[in-house]
C-alpha positions as CSV (number, residue, x, y, z in Angstrom):
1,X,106.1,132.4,152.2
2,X,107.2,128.6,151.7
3,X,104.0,128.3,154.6
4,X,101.5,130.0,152.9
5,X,102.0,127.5,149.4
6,X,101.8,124.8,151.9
7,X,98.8,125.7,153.3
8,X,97.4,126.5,150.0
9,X,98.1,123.0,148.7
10,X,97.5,121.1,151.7
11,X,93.2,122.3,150.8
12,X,93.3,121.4,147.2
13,X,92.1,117.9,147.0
14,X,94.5,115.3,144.7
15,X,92.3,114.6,141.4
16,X,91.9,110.9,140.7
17,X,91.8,109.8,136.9
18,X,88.1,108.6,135.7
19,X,88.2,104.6,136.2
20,X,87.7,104.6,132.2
21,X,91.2,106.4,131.6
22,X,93.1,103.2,131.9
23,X,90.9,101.2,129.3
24,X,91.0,103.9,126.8
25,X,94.8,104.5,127.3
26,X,95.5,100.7,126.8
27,X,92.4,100.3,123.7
28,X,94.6,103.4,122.0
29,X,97.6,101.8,122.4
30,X,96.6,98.4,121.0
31,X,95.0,100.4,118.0
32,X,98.6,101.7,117.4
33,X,100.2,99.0,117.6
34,X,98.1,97.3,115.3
35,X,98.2,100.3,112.8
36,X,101.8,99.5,113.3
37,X,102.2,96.2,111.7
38,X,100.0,97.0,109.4
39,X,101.7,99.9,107.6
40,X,104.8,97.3,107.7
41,X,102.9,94.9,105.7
42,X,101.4,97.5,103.6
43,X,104.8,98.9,102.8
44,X,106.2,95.2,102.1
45,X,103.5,94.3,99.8
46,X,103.8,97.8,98.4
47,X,107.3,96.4,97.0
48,X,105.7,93.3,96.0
49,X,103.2,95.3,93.5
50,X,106.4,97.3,92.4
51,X,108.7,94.3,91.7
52,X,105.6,92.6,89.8
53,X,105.0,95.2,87.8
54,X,108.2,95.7,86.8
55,X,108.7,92.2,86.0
56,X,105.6,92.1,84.4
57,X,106.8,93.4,81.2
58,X,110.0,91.2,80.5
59,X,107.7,88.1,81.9
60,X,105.4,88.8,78.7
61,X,108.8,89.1,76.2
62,X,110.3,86.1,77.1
63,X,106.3,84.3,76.9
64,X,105.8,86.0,73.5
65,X,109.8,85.3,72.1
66,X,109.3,81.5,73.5
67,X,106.3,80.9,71.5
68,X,107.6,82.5,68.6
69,X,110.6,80.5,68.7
70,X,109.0,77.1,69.1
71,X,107.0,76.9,66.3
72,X,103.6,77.0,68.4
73,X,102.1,79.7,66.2
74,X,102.7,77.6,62.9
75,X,101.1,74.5,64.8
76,X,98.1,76.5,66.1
77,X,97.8,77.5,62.5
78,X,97.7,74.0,61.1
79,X,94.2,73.5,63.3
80,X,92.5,76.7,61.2
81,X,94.1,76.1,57.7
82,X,94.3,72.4,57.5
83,X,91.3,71.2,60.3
84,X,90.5,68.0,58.7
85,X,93.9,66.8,58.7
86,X,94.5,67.9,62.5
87,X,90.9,66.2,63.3
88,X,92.7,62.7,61.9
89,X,95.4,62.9,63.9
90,X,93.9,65.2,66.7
91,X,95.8,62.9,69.2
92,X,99.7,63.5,67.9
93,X,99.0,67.1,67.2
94,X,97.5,68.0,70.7
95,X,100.8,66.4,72.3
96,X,102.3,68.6,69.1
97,X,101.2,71.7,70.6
98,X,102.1,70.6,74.1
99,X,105.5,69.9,73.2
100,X,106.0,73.4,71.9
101,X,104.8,75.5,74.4
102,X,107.4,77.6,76.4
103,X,105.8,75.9,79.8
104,X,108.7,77.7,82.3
105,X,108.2,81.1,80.5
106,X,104.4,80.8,81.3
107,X,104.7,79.8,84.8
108,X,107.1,82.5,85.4
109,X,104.7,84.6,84.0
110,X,101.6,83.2,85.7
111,X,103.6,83.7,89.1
112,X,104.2,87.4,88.3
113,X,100.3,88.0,87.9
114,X,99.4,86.3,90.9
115,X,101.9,87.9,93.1
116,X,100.7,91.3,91.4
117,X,97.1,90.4,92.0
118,X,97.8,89.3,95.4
119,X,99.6,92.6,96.5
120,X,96.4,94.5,94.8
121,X,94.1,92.3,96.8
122,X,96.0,92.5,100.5
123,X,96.4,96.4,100.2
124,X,93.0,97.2,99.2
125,X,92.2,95.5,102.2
126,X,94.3,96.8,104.3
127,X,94.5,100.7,103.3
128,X,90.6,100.0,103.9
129,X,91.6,98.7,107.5
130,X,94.5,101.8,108.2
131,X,91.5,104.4,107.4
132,X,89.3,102.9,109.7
133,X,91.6,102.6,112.1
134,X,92.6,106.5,111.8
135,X,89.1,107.4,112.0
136,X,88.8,106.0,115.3
């Protein structure tokens, strides 16, 4: 018996792979590890978008509570109510206004937008990129 699957295999002929198999195989594999990375990078700026939203909101309070604490509205309000004094002295009341804006609260704030716009920007991009990739 153990002759006769013997002699049946010995006349089947070994199958090579098509010369193209390699390339494919290694092209698929670079594709996944691509998509790979990707979906990291996705998933980190995900958090990115998450955190800035978040800290979106209490960005804007602390803007909006430093400017109402300064006095910047009331100065602002000088330029409408009382322009012709404000045009004499437009010099001292520019540095005026300077000197009481909350200037950390809105580069806090400023950072939290671009870091929010920049998550936006990069995952567009990239969710673009993973669905191309999956189409392949």
């Amino acid at each position: 018996m153990a002759k006769d699957y013997e002699q049946l295999f010995s006349q089947i002929e070994a199958l090579e792979p098509p010369p193209a198999l390699l390339g494919k195989v290694m092209l698929h594999l670079e594709r996944e590890k691509k998509l790979v990375i990707i979906k990291r990078k996705v998933a980190l700026f995900s958090a990115g978008l998450i955190f800035s939203v978040l800290a979106l909101i209490p960005a804007f309070k602390m803007v909006w509570d430093g400017v109402a604490s300064s006095g910047f509205t009331q100065f602002l309000s000088l330029l409408f109510t009382d322009s012709g004094v404000v045009m004499a002295y437009w010099q001292s009341f520019g540095l005026t206004l300077l000197e009481s804006l909350p200037v950390l609260s809105i580069i806090i704030f400023l950072a939290i937008i671009f870091i929010l716009l920049e998550s936006v920007r990069f995952l567009s991009k990239n969710i673009r990129i993973i669905h191309n990739l999956k189409l392949i």
